[in-house]
C-alpha positions as CSV (number, residue, x, y, z in Angstrom):
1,X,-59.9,13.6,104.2
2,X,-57.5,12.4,101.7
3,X,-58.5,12.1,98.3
4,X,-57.7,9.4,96.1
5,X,-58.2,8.8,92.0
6,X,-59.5,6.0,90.1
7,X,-60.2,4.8,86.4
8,X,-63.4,5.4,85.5
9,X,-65.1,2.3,84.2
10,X,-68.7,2.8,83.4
11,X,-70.1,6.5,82.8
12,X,-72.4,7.9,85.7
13,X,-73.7,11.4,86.9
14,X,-71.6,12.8,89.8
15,X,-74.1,12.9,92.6
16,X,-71.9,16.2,93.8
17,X,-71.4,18.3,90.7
18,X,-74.4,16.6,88.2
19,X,-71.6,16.1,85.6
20,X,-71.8,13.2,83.5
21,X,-68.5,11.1,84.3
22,X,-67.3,9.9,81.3
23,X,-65.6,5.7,81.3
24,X,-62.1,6.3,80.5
25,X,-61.1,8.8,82.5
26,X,-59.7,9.8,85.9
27,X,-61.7,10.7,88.8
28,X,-61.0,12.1,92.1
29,X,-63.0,11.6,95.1
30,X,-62.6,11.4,98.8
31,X,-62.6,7.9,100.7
32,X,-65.9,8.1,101.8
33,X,-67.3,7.5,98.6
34,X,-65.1,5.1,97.1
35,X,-67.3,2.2,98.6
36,X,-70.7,3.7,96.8
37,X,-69.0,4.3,93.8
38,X,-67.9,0.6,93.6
39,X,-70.8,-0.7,94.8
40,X,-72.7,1.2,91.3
41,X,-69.7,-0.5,89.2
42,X,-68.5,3.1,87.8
43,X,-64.5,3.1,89.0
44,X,-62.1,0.7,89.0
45,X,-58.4,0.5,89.9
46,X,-56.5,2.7,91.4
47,X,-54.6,5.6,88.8
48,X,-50.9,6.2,89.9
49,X,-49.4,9.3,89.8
50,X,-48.0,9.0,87.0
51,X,-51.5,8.3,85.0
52,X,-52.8,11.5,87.3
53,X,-49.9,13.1,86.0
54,X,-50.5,12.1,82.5
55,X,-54.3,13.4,82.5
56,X,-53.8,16.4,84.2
57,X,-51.3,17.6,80.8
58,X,-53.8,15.9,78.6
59,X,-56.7,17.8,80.4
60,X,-54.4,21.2,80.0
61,X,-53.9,20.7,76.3
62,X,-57.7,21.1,75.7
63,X,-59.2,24.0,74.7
64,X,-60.8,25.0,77.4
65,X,-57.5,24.2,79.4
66,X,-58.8,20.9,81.2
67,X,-62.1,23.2,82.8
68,X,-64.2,19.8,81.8
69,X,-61.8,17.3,82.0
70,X,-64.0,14.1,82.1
71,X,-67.0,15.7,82.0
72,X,-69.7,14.9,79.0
């Protein structure tokens, strides 16, 4: 299954990890949830590789090396 990102538009708790999800940051997730996770208004557009890209070496440049990235 292919997985896709998206921009994270309204903070939620991952059903899957029971992380908090943070608005404002990337998320990946496979395309069988996309249509429950826009249908609870948490992601919107789709983040190109370069925004991927750009999070990833944000996430890396944490202290904890991007362990949480996103994650409340």
């Amino acid at each position: 299954m292919a997985k896709k990102h998206f921009h994270i538009t309204n903070e939620f708790i991952d059903q899957e990890s029971g992380k908090t999800i943070l608005a404002g940051t990337i998320f990946e997730t496979d395309e069988d949830r996309v249509e429950r996770l826009r249908a609870a208004d948490v992601i919107g557009r789709e983040a190109t590789k370069p925004e991927i890209d750009a999070a990833k070496k944000a996430a890396e440049a944490e202290p904890d090396g991007g362990k949480d990235a996103g994650n409340a």
